[in-house]
C-alpha positions, 0 to 999 in steps of 0.5 A, spaced: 517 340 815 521 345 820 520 352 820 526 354 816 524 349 811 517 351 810 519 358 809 523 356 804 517 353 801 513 359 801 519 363 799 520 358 792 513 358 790 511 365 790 518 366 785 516 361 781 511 364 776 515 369 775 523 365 776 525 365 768 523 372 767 527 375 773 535 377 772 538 371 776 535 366 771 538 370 766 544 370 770 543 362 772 543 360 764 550 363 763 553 359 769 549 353 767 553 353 760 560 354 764 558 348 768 557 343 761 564 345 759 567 341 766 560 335 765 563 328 765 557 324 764 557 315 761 552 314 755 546 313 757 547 317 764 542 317 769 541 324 774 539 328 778 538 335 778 537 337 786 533 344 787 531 343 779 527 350 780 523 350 773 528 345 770 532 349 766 539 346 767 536 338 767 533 340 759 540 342 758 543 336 759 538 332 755 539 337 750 547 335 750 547 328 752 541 325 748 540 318 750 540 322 757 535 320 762 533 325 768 530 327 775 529 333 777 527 334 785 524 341 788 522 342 795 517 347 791 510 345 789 510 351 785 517 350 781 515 343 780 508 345 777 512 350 772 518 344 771 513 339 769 508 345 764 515 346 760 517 339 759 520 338 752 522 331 753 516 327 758 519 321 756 526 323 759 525 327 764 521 327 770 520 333 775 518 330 783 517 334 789 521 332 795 526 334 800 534 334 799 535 331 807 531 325 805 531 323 798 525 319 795 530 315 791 533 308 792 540 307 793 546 308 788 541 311 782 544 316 780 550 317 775 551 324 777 547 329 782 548 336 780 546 342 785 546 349 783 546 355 787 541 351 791 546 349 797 546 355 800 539 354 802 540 347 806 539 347 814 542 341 815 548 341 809 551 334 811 544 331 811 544 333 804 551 330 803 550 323 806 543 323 801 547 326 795 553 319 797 547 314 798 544 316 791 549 316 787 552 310 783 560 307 785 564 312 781 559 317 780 559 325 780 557 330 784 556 336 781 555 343 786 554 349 784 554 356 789 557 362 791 563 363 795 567 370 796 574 369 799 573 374 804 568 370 808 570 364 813 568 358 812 560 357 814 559 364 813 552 366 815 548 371 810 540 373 812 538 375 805 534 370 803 528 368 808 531 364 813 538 365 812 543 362 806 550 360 808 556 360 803 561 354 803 568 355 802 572 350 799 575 347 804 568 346 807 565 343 801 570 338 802 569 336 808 563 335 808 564 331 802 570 326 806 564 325 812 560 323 806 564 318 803 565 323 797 572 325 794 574 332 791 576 332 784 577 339 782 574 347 784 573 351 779 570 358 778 564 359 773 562 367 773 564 372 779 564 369 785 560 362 783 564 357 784 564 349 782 566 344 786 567 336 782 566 329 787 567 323 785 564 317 789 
């Protein structure tokens, strides 16, 4: 684990017990609903929900799409342990610890991989990509959700979180999707400056 990463971890863990009570998990609710609106996903779909947190948006899905199955993955033992302490559907959903830049999953798994307001937090962002592409089905989509404001240039770097965040513009998001076999569909603004970008594999 590099430094980066384990900071992250450390930062993760210390937030997760209170996580669902703080402002951004309220504001997080919201964009989550906005997301479900532009959600595409076959009968018994099978996700991923990448930097899951608590799992608060994979029990959204299940709730909407009934014979849905799930996995949520964290790199935060912490947010891992609160996911699985409220989970209403343990027959449907499970919540493991893992790395986005090497998934513990086989090769096209998933029907859909959802990614919200967690990419900014990547050290390696086309690591993360070529995961995302492996895991998922042919024809499967990849849901990403994060923040970009117009005035930035691409791969803009911010220190406001332990380790830095960076913020992708949509042009940077679809190359990073290009180099991983992914191809855009569509960019949509949910709340302020959150933006979702749609790819399709």
């Amino acid at each position: 684990m590099t430094n980066n990463t384990s900071i992250k971890q450390t930062f993760f863990d210390r937030w997760a017990p209170s996580y669902d009570w703080l402002f951004p998990s309220v504001v997080y609710q919201a964009i989550h609903k906005r997301l479900l609106e532009y959600v595409n996903l076959p009968t018994s779909a099978n996700v991923l929900d990448l930097g899951c947190g608590t799992g608060k948006l994979i029990h959204r899905l299940a709730i909407n799409f009934p014979n849905l199955q799930g996995t949520g993955l964290d790199l935060s033992p912490e947010m891992i342990s609160q996911a699985n302490s409220r989970n209403c559907y343990p027959q449907r959903l499970t919540f493991l610890l893992g790395n986005a830049e090497e998934m513990p999953f086989g090769e096209e798994q998933f029907d859909a991989v959802f990614n919200t307001i967690s990419f900014l937090h990547y050290p390696h962002p086309q690591q993360v990509f070529n995961e995302v592409s492996r895991v998922l089905r042919p024809g499967g989509y990849f849901y990403l959700v994060d923040s970009y404001f117009k005035w930035q240039d691409e791969f803009q770097y911010l220190s406001i979180s332990p380790g830095g965040l960076n913020l992708y513009s949509p042009t940077a998001r679809e190359k990073l999707g290009e180099e991983a076999g992914l191809n855009l569909q569509a960019n949509y603004y949910l709340l302020g400056a959150v933006l979702l970008t749609i790819f399709t594999k």
